[in-house]
Biopython code that builds the backbone (N, CA, C, O; Angstrom):
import numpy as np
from Bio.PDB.StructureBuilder import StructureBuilder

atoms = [
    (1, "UNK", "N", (208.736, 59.129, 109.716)),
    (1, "UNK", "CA", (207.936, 58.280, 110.561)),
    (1, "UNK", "C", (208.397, 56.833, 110.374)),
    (1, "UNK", "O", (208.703, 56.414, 109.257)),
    (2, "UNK", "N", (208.446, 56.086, 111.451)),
    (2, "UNK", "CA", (208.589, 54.807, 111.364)),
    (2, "UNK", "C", (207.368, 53.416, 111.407)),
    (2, "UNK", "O", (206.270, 53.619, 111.924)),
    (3, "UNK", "N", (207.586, 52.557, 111.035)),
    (3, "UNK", "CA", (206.196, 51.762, 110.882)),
    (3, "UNK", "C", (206.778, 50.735, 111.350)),
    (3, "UNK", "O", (207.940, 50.604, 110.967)),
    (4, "UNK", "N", (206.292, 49.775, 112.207)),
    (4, "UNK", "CA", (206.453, 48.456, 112.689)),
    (4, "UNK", "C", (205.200, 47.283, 112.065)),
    (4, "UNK", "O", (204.046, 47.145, 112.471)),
    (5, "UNK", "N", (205.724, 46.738, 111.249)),
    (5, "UNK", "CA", (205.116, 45.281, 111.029)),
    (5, "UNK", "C", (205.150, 44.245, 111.561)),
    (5, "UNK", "O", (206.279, 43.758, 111.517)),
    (6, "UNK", "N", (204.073, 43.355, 112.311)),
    (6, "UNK", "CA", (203.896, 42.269, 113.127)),
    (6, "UNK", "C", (204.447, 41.411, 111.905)),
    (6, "UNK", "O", (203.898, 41.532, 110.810)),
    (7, "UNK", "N", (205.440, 40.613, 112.061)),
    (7, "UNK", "CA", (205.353, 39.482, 110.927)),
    (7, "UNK", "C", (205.194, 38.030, 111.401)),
    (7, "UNK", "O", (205.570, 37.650, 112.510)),
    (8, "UNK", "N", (204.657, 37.310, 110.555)),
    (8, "UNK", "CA", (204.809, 35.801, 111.409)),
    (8, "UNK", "C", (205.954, 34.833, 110.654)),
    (8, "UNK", "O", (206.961, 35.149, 110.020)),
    (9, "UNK", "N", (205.589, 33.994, 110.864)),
    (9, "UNK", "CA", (207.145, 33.053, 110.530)),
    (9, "UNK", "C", (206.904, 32.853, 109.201)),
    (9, "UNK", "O", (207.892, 32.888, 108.467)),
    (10, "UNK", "N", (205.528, 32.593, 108.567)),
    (10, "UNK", "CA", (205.392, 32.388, 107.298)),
    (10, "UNK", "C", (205.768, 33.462, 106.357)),
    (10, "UNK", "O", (205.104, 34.492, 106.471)),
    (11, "UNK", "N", (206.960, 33.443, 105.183)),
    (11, "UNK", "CA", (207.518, 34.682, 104.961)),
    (11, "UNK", "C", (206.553, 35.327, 104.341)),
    (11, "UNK", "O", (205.867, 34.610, 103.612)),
    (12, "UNK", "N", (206.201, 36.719, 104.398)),
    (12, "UNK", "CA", (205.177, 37.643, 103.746)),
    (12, "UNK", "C", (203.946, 37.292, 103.951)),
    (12, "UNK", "O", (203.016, 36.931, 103.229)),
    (13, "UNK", "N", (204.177, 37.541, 105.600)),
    (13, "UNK", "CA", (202.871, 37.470, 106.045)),
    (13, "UNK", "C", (202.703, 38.351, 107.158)),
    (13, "UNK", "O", (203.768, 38.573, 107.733)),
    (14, "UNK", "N", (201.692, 38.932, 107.653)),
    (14, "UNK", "CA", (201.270, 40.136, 108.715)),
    (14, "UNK", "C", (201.214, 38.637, 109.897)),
    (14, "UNK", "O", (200.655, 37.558, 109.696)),
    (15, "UNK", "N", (201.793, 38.966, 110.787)),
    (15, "UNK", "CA", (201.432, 37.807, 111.889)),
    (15, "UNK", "C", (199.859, 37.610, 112.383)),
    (15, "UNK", "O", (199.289, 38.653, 112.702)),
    (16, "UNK", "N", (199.200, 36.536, 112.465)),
    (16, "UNK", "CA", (197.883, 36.753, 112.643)),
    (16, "UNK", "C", (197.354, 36.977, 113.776)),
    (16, "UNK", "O", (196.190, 37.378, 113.779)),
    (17, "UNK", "N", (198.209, 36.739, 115.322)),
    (17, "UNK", "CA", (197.841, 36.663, 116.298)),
    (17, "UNK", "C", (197.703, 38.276, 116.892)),
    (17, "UNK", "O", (197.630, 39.171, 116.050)),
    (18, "UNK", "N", (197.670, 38.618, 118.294)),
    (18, "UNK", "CA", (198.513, 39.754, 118.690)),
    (18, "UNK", "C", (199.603, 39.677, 118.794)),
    (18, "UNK", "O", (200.424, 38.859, 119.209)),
    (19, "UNK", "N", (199.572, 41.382, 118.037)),
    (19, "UNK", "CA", (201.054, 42.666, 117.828)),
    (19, "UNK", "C", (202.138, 42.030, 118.495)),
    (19, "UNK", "O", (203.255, 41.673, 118.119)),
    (20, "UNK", "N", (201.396, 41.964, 119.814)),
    (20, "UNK", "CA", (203.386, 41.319, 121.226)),
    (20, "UNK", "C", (203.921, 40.536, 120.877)),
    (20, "UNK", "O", (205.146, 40.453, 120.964)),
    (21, "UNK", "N", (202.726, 39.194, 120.054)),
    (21, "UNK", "CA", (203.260, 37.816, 120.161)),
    (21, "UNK", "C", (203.627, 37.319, 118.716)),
    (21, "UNK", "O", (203.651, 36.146, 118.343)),
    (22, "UNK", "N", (203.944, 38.581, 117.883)),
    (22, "UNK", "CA", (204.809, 38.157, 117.045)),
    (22, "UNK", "C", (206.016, 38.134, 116.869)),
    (22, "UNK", "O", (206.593, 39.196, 117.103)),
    (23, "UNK", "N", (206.900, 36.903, 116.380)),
    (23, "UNK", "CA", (207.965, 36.588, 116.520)),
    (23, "UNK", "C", (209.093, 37.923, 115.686)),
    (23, "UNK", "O", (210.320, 38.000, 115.740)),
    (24, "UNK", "N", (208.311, 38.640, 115.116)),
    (24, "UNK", "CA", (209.472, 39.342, 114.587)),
    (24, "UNK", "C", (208.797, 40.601, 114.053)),
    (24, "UNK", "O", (207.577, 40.439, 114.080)),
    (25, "UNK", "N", (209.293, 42.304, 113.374)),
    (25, "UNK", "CA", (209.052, 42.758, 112.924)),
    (25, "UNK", "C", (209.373, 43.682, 112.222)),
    (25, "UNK", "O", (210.047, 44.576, 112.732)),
    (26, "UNK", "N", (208.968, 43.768, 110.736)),
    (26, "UNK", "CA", (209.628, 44.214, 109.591)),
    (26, "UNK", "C", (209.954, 46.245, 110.187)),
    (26, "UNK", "O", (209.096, 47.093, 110.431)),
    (27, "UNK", "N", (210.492, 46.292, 110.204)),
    (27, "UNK", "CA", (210.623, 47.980, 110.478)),
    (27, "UNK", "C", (211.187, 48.452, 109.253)),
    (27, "UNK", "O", (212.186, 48.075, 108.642)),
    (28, "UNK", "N", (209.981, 49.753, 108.904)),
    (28, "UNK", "CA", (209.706, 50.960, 107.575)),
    (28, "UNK", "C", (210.391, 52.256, 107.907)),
    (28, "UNK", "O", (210.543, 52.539, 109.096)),
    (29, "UNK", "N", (210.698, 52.844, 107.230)),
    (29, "UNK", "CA", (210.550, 54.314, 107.302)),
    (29, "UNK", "C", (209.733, 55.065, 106.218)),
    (29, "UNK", "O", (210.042, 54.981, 105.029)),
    (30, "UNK", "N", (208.770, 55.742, 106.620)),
    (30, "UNK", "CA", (207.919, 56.273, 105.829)),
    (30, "UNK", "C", (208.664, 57.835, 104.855)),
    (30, "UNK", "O", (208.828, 58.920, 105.413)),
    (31, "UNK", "N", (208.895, 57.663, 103.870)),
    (31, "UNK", "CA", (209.398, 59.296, 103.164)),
    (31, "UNK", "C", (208.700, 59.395, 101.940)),
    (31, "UNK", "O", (208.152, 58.445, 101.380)),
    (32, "UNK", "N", (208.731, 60.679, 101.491)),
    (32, "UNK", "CA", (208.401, 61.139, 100.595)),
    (32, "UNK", "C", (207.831, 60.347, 98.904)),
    (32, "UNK", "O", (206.928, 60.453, 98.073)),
    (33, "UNK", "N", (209.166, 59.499, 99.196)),
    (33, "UNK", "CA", (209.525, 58.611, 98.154)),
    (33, "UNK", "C", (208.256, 57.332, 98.238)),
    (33, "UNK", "O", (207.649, 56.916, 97.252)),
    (34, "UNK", "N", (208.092, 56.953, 99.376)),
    (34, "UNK", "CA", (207.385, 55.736, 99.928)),
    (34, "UNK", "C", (207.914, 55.052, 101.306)),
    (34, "UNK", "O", (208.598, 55.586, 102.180)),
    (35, "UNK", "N", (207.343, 53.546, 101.255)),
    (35, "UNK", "CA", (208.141, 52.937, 102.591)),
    (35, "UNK", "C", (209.498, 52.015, 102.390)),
    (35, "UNK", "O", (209.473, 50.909, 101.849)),
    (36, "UNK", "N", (210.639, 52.623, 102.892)),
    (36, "UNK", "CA", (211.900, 51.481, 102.904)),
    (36, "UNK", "C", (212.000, 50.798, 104.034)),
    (36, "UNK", "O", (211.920, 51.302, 105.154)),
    (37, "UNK", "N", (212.217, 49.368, 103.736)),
    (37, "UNK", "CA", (212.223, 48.506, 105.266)),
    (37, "UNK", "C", (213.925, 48.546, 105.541)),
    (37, "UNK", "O", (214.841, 48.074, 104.868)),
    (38, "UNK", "N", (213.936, 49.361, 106.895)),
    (38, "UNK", "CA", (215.058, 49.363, 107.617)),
    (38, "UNK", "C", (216.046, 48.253, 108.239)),
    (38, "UNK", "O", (217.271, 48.188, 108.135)),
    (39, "UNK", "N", (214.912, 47.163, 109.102)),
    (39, "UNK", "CA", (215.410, 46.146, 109.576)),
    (39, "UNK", "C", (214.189, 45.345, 109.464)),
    (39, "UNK", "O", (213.016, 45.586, 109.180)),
    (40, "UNK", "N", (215.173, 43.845, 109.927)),
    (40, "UNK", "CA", (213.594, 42.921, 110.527)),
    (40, "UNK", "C", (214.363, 42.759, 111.740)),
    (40, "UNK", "O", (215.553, 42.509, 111.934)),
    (41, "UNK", "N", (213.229, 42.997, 112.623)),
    (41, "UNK", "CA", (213.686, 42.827, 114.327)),
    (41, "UNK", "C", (213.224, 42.044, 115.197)),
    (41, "UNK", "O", (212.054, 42.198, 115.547)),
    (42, "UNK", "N", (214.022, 41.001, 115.771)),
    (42, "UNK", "CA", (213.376, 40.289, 116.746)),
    (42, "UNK", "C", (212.510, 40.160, 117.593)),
    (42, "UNK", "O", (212.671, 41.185, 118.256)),
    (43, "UNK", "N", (211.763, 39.663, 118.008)),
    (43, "UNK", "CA", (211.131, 39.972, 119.217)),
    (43, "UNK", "C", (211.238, 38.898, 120.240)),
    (43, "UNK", "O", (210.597, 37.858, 120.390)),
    (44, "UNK", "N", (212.373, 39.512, 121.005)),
    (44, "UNK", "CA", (212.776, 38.269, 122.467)),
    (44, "UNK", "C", (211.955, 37.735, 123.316)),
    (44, "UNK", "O", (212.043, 36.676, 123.937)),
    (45, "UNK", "N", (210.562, 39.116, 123.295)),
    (45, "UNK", "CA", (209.592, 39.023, 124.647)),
    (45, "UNK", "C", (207.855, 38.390, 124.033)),
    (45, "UNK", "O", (206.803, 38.683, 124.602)),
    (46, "UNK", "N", (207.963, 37.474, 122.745)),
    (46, "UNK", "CA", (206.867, 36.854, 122.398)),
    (46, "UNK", "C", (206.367, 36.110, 123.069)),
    (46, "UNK", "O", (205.159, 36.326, 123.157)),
    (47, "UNK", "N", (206.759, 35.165, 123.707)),
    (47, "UNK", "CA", (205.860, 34.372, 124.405)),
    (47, "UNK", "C", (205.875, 34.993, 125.935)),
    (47, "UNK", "O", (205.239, 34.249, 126.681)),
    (48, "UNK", "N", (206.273, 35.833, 126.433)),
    (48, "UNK", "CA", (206.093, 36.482, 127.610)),
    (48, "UNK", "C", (204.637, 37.142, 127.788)),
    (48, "UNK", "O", (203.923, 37.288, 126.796)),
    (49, "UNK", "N", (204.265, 37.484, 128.891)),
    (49, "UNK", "CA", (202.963, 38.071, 129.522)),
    (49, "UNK", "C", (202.788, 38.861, 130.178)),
    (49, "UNK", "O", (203.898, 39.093, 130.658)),
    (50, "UNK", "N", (201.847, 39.765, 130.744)),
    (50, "UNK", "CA", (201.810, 40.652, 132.097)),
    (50, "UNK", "C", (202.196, 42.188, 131.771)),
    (50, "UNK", "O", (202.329, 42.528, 130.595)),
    (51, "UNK", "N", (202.372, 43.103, 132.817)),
    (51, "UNK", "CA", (202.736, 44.129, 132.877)),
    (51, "UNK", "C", (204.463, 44.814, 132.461)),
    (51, "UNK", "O", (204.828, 45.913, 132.045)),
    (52, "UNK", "N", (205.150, 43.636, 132.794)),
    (52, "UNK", "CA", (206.586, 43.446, 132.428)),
    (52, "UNK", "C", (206.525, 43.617, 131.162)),
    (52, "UNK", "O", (207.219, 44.434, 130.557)),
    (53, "UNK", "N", (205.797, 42.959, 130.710)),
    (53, "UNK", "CA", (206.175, 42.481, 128.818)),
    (53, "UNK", "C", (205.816, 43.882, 128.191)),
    (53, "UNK", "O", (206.377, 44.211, 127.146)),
    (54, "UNK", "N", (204.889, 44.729, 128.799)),
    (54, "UNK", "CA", (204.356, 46.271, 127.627)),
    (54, "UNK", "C", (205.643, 46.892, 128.034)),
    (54, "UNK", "O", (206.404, 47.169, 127.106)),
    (55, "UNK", "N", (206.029, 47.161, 129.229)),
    (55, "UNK", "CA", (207.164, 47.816, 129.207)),
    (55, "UNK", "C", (208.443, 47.407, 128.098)),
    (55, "UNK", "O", (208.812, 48.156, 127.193)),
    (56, "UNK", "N", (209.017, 46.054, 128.391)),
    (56, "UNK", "CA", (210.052, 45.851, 127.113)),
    (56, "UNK", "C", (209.639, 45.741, 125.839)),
    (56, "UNK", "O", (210.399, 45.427, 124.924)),
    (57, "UNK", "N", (208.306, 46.013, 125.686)),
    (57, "UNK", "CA", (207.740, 45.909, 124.188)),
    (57, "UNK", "C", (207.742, 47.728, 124.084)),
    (57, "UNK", "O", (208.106, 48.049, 122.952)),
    (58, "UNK", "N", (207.555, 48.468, 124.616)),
    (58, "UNK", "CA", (207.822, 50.058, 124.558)),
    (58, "UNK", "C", (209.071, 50.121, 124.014)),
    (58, "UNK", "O", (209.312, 50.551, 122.886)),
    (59, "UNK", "N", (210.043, 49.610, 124.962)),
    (59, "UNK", "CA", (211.216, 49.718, 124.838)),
    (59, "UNK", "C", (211.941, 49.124, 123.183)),
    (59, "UNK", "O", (212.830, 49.647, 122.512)),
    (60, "UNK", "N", (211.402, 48.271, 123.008)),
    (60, "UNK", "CA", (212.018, 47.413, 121.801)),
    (60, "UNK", "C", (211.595, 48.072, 121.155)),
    (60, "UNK", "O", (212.550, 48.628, 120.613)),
    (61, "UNK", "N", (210.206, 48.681, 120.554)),
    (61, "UNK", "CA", (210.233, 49.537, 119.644)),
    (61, "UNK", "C", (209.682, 50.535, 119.950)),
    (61, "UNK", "O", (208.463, 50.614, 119.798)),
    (62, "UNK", "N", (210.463, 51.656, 120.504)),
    (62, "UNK", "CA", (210.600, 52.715, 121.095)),
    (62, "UNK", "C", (210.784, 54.228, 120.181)),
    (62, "UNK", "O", (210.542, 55.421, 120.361)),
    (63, "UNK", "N", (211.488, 53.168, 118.882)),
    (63, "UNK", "CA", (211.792, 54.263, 117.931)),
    (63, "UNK", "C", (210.873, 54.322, 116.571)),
    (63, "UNK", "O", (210.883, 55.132, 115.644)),
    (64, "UNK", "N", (210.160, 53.277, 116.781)),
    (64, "UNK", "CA", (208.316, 53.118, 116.009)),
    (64, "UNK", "C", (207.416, 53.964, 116.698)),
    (64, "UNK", "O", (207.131, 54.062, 117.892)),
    (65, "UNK", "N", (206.925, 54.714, 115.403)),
    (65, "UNK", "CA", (205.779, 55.822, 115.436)),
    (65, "UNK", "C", (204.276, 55.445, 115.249)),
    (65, "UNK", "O", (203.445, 56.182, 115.780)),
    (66, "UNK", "N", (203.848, 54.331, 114.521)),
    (66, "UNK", "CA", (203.279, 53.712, 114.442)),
    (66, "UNK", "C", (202.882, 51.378, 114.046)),
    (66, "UNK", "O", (203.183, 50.675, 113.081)),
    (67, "UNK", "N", (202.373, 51.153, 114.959)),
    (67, "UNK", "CA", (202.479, 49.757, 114.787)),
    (67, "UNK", "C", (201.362, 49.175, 114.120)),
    (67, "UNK", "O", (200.207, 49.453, 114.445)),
    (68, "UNK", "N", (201.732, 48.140, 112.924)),
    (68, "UNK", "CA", (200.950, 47.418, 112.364)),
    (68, "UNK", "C", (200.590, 46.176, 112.498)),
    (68, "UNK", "O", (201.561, 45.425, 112.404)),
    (69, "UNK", "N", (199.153, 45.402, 112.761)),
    (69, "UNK", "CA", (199.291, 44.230, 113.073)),
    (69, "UNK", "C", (198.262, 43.583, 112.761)),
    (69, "UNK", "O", (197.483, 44.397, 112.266)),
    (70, "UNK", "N", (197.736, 42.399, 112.772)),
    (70, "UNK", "CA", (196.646, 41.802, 112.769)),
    (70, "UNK", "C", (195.379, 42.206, 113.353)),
    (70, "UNK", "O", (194.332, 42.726, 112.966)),
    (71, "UNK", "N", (196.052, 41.613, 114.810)),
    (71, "UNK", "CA", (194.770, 42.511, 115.723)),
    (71, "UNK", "C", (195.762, 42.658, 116.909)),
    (71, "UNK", "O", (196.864, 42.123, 117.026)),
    (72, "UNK", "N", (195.089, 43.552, 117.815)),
    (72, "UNK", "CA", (195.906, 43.942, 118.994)),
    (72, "UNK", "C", (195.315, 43.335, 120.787)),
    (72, "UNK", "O", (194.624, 42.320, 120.698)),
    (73, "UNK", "N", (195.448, 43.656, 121.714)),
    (73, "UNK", "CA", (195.084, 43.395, 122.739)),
    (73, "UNK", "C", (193.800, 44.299, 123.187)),
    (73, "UNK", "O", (193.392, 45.204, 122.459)),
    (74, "UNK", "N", (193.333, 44.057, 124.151)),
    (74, "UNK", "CA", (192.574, 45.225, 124.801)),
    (74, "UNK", "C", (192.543, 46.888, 125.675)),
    (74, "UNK", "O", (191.872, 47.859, 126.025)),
    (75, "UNK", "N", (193.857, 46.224, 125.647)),
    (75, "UNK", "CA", (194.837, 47.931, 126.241)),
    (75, "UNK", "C", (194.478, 48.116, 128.114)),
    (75, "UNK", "O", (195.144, 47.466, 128.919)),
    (76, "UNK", "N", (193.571, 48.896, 128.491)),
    (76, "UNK", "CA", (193.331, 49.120, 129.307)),
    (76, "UNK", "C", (194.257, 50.053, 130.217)),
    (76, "UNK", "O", (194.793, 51.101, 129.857)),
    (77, "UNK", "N", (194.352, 49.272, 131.841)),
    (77, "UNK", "CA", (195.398, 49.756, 132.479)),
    (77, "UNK", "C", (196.478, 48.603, 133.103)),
    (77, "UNK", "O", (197.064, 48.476, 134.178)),
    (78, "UNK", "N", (196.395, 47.554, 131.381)),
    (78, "UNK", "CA", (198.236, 47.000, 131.051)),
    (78, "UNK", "C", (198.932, 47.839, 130.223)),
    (78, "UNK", "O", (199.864, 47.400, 129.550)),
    (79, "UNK", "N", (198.563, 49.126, 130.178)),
    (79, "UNK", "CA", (199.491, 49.840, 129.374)),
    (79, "UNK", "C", (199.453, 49.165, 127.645)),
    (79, "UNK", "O", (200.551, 48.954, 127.130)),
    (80, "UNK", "N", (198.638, 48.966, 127.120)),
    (80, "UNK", "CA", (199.013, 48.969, 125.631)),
    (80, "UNK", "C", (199.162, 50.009, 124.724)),
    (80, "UNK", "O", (198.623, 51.103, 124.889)),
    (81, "UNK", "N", (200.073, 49.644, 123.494)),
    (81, "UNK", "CA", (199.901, 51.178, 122.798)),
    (81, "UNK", "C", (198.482, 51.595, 122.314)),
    (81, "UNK", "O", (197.472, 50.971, 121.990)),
    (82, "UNK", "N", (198.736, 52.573, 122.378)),
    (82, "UNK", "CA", (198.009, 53.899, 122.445)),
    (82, "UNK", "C", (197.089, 53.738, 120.907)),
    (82, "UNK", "O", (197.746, 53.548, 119.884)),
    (83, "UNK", "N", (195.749, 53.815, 120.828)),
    (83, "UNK", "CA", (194.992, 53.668, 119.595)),
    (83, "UNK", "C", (195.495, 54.079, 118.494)),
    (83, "UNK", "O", (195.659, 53.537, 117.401)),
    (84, "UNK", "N", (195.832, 55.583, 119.090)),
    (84, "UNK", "CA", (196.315, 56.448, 117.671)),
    (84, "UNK", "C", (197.617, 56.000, 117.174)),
    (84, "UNK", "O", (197.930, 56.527, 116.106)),
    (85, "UNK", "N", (198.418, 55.210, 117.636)),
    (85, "UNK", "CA", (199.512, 54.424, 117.365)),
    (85, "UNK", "C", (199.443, 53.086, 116.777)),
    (85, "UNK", "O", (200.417, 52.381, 116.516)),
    (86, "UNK", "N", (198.361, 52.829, 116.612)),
    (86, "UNK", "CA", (198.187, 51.607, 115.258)),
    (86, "UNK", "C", (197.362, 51.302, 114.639)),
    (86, "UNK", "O", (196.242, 51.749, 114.889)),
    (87, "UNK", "N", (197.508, 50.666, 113.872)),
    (87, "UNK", "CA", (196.456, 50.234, 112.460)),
    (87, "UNK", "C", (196.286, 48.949, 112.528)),
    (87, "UNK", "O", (197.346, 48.342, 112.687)),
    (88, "UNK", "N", (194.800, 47.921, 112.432)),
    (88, "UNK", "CA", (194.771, 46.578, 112.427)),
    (88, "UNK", "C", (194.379, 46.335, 111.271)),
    (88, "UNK", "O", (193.404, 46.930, 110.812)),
    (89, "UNK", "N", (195.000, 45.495, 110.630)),
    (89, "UNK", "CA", (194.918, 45.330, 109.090)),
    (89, "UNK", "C", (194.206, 43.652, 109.272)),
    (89, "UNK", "O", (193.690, 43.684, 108.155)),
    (90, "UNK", "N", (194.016, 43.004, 109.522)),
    (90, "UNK", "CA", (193.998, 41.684, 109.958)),
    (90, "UNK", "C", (195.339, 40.730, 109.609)),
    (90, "UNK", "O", (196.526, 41.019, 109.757)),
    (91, "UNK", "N", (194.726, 39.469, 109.083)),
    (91, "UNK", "CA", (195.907, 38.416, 108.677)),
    (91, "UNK", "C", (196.291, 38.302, 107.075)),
    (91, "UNK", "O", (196.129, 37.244, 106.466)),
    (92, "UNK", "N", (196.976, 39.857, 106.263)),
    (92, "UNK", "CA", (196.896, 39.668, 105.569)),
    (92, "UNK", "C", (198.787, 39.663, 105.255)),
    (92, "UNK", "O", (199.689, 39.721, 106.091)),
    (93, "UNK", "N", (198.889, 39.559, 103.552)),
    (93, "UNK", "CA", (199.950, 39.596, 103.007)),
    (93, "UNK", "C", (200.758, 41.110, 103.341)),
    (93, "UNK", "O", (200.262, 42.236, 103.314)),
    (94, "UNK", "N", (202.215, 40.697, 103.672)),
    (94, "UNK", "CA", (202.898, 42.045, 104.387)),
    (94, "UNK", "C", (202.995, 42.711, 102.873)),
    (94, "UNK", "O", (203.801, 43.640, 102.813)),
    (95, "UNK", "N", (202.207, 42.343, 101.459)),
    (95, "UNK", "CA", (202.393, 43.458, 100.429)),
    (95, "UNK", "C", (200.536, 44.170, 100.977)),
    (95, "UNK", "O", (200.133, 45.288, 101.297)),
    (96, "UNK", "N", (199.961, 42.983, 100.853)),
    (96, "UNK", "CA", (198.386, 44.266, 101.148)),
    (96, "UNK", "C", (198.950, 45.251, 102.401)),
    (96, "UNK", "O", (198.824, 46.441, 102.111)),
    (97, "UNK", "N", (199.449, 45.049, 103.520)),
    (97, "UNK", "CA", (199.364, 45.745, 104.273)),
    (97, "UNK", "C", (200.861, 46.953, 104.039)),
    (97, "UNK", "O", (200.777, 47.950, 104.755)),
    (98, "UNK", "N", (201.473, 46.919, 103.594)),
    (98, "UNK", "CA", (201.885, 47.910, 102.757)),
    (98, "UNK", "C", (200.899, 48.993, 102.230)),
    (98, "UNK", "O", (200.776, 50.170, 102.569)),
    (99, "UNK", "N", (200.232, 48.256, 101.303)),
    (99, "UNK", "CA", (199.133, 48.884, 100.491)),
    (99, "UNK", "C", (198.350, 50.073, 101.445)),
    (99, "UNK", "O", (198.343, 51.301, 101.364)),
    (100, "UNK", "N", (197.715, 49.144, 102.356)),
    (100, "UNK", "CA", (196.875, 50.033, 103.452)),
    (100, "UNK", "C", (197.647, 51.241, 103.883)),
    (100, "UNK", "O", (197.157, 52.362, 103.747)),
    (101, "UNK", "N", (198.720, 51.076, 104.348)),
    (101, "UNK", "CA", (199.474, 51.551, 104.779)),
    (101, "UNK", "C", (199.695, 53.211, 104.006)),
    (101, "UNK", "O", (199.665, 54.318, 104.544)),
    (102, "UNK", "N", (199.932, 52.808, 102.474)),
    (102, "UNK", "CA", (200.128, 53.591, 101.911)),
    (102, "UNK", "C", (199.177, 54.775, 101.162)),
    (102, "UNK", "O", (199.386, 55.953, 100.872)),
    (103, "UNK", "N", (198.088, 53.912, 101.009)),
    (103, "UNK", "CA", (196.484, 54.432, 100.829)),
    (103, "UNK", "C", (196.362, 55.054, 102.195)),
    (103, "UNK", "O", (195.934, 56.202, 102.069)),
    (104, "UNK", "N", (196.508, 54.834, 103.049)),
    (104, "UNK", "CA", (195.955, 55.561, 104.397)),
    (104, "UNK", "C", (196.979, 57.360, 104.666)),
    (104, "UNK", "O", (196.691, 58.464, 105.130)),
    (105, "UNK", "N", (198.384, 56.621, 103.960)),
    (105, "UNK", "CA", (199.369, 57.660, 104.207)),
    (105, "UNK", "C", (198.843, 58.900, 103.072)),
    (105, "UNK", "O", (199.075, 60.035, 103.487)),
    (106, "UNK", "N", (197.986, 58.807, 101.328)),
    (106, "UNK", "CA", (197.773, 59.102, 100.728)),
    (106, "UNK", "C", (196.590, 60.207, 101.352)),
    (106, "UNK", "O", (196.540, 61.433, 101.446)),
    (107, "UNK", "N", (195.892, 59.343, 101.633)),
    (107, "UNK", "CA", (194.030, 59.990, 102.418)),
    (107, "UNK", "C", (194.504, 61.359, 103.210)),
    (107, "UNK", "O", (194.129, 62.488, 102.892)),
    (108, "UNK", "N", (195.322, 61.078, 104.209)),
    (108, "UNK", "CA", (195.769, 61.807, 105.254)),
    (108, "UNK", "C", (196.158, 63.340, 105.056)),
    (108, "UNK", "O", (195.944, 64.206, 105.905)),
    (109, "UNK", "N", (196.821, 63.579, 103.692)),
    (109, "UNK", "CA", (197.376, 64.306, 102.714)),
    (109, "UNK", "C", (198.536, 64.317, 102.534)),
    (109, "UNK", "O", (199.014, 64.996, 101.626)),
]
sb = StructureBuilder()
sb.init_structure("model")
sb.init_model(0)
sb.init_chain("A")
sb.init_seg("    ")
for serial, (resi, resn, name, xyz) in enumerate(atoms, 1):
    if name == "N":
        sb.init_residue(resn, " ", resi, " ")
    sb.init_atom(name, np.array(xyz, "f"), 0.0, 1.0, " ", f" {name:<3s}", serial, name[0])
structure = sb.get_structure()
């Protein structure tokens, strides 16, 4: 499984705003072992808006199974991801939200 972290510019930090409009994000892979961060990935379409922007935000992380973030949008019918596809941790340190992350992966079995 893959995990997407909202990050903000301040290093080791969960971005505080909404998921879209963070400038970047740490990408996990979840195994056995725990979480290894794969990449940190840009995000070109942050300050963008509208119906356009969920589509290239699908697309950009397309290969994320689940997204982590502060807080998210309202979803509706702009197409946001899908509930069961993320976790809102608020504005915390990208080690607490690890943590959650991993406590939640624990619970689950």
């Amino acid at each position: 499984m893959r995990v997407a972290i909202a990050l903000g510019k301040e290093e080791g930090r969960v971005y505080p705003g909404p998921f879209g409009h963070a400038p970047r994000y740490a990408i996990y892979e979840a195994a056995e072992e725990g979480l290894r961060l794969v990449e940190v990935r840009e995000n070109p379409h942050a300050n963008e808006h509208g119906e356009e922007k969920h589509a290239k935000m699908r697309a950009l992380l397309q290969d994320v199974d689940l997204k982590v973030g502060a807080r998210f949008g309202h979803g509706g019918s702009l197409g946001a991801f899908p509930v069961a596809g993320r976790l809102e941790v608020g504005p915390v340190s990208l080690e607490e939200a690890l943590a959650l992350l991993m406590e939640r992966r624990n619970s689950a079995g």
